[in-house]
N, C-alpha and C positions, 0 to 999 in steps of 0.2 A: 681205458676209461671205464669206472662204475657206474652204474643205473640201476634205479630203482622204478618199474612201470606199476604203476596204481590204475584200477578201474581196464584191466588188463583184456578185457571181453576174452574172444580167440586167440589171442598173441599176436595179430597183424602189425603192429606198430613193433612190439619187442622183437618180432623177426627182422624185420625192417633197422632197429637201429645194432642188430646183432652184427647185420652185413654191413652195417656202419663203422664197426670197431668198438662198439660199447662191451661191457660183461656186468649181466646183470647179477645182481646182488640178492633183488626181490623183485617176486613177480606175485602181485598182492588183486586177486578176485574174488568176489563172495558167489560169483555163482556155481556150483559144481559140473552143470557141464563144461562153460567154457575151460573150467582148470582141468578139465578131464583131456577134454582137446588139447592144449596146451603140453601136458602131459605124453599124449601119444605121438607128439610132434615128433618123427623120425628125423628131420633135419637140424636138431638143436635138442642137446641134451638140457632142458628146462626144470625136469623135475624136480631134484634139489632146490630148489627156491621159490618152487610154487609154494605163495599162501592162501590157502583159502579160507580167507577171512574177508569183513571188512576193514575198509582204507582206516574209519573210525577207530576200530579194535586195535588193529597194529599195532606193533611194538619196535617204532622207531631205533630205540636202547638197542636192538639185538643184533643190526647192522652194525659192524665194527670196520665201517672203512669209511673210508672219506667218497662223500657220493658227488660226481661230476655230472650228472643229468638225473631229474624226475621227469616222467613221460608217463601223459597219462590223458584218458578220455572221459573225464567225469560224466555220469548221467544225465545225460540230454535231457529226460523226462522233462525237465520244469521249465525247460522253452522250447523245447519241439512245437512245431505248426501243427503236428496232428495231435496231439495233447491237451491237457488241462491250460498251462500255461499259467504254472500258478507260481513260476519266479524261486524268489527267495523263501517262501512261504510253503515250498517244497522240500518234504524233509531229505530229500535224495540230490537237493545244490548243496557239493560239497569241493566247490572249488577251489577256496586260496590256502585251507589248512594244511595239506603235506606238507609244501617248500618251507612252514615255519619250522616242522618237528625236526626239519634234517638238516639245513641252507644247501641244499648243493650251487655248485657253479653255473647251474641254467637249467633251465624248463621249457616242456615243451606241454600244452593243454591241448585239447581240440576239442572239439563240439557244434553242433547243430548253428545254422545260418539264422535261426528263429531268437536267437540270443542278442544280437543285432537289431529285433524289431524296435521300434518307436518305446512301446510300451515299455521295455528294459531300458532304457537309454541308460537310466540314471544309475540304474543296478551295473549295468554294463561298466560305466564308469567306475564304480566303486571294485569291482573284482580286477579293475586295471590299478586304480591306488592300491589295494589290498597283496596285491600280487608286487608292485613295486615298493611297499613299503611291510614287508610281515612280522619286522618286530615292534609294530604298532597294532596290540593286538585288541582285537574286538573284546570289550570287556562283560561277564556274566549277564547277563538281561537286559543289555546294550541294544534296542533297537538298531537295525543293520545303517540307518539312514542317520542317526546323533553320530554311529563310528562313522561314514562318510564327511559328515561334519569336520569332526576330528581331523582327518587326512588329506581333506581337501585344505584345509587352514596350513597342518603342516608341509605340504605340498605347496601350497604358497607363498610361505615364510622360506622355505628353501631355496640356495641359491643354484639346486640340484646337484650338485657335488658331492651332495649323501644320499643321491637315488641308491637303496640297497640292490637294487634290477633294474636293468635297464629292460621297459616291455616291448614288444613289436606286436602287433594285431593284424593277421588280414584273413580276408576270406577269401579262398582257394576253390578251385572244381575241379575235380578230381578226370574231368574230360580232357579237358586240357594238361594233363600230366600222361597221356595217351591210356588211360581207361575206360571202356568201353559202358563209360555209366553219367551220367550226369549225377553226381553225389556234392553237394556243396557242404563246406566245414569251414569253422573260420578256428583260427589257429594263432593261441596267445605264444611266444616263446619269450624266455629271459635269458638274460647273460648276467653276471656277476660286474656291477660297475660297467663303465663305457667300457 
């Protein structure tokens, strides 16, 4: 199975679906240490497909296979609890655009518990249509709330038999998966149709 991991930090999750059975294609970070880590990773030959770029930059075109998984941790910054908390309005929320550039047959996101708050709700909702629907695409100076519009309507006129994803949402603690950390993450994954 191919992958492609975006927002890659250390490799923790690309290790993790290595041992899964994936082969990743690209492994797409803008920061230079963590692709440096990545890099000296002794238990996984990664090199060859580290990008160090950003997700933005990429060049979707240069992958020439058919991708069955995007995996990836976009930057918390814009709902972290210790942060600004400034949402969408934060140039570093860069959630629903990979899955459009590529369509793989499922995704997995993760990110910070603070995304969940009250104050997101509605944003929340919308990267859950966004993510289920991405060839409904947010159009050039499109406030992000007129495309929620948009989606919400088409999502209601549906008789869901053209959901392009089907979404799953929850938030997980990572204690409970016996890690010796209280780390909470709430985790979008998709599948291709039911």
């Amino acid at each position: 199975m191919n992958s492609i991991e975006l927002f890659s930090g250390g490799g923790g999750l690309a290790l993790g679906l290595v041992k899964s059975g994936f082969h990743h294609k690209a492994i797409v970070e803008l920061n230079k240490n963590a692709c440096k880590t990545i890099r000296l990773n002794s238990a996984f030959d990664f090199g060859k497909c580290v990008y160090e770029c950003s997700v933005v930059n990429f060049d979707y075109t240069a992958i020439d296979a058919d991708i069955d998984l995007i995996s990836g941790g976009p930057p918390c910054q814009p709902f972290s609890l210790g942060g600004k908390a400034k949402g969408n309005e934060d140039s570093r929320d860069m959630f629903p655009q990979a899955i459009r550039e590529k369509r793989p047959k499922a995704f997995i996101f993760e990110n910070v518990k603070g995304l969940m708050r009250k104050s997101f709700s509605d944003y929340f909702e919308y990267i859950t249509l966004q993510l289920q629907y991405p060839s409904l695409n947010k159009a050039i100076d499109e406030p992000w709330q007129l495309h929620k519009s948009r989606l919400d309507h088409y999502h209601a006129q549906s008789d869901h038999t053209q959901l392009e994803y089907k979404v799953t949402c929850k938030l997980v603690n990572a204690a409970d998966y016996g890690i010796p950390q209280k780390r909470e993450r709430i985790f979008y994954w998709l599948s291709n149709g039911y």
